[in-house]
N, C-alpha and C positions, 0 to 999 in steps of 0.2 A: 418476885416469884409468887405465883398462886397455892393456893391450898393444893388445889390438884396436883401443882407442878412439884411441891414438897410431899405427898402422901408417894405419886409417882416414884420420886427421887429416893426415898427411905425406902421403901417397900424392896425395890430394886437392890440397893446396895446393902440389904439386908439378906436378902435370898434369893439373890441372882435367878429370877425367875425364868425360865422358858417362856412365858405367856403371861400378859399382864396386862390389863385393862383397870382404869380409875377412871368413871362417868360420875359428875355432879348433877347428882337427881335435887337439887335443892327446890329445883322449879316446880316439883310434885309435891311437894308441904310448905308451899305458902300456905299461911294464917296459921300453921299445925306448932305442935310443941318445937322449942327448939329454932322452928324459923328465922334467920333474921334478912332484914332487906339486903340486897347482896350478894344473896346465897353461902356457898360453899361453909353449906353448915349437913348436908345428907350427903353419902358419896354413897355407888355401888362399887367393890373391889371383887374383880376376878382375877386370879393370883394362881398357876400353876408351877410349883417348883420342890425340886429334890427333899431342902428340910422340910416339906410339910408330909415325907415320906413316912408309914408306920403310927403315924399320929392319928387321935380321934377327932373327929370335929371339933369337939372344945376346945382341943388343944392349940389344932390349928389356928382358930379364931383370938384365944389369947395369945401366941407369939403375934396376930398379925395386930392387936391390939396394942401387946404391950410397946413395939415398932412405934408405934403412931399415937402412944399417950402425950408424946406435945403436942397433937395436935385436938386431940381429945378435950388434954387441958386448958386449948385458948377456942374454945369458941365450936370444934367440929362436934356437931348433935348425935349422928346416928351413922352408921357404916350397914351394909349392906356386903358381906363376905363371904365367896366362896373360892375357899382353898383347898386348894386340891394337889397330892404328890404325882411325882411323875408317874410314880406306880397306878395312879387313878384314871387318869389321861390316855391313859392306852399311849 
């Protein structure tokens, strides 16, 4: 299973999202911090669902964090997060 396919899978069975997107932008910081040959060390996450309802952006951003600190802790550089409640989404 790929990194994608695990930030995918967690994120999901964490907050049953309406709308969810995981793109591996790794290919946009070759040679930059964090890079390694390979990739799937950048991701962008767009993440629309119910729990990130009432919540402030920090907030949102640490639950979607704390979700995906295994992944954090073996090797993922940098995340790219925008969460958003249903209430935001129209």
């Amino acid at each position: 299973m790929t990194r994608r396919e695990r930030i995918l899978t967690a994120l999901t069975e964490a907050f049953t999202p309406r709308e969810i997107s995981v793109v591996d932008d790794s290919h946009r910081h070759e040679g930059h911090a964090g890079w390694r040959d390979g990739g799937e060390t950048h991701f962008r996450i767009k993440i629309v669902a119910a729990a990130f309802d009432g919540r402030s952006r920090v907030a949102r951003h640490r639950l979607v964090n704390e979700v995906l600190r295994p992944e954090l802790d073996s090797g993922l550089h940098a995340l790219a997060i925008d969460a958003r409640g249903l209430e935001d989404a129209g």
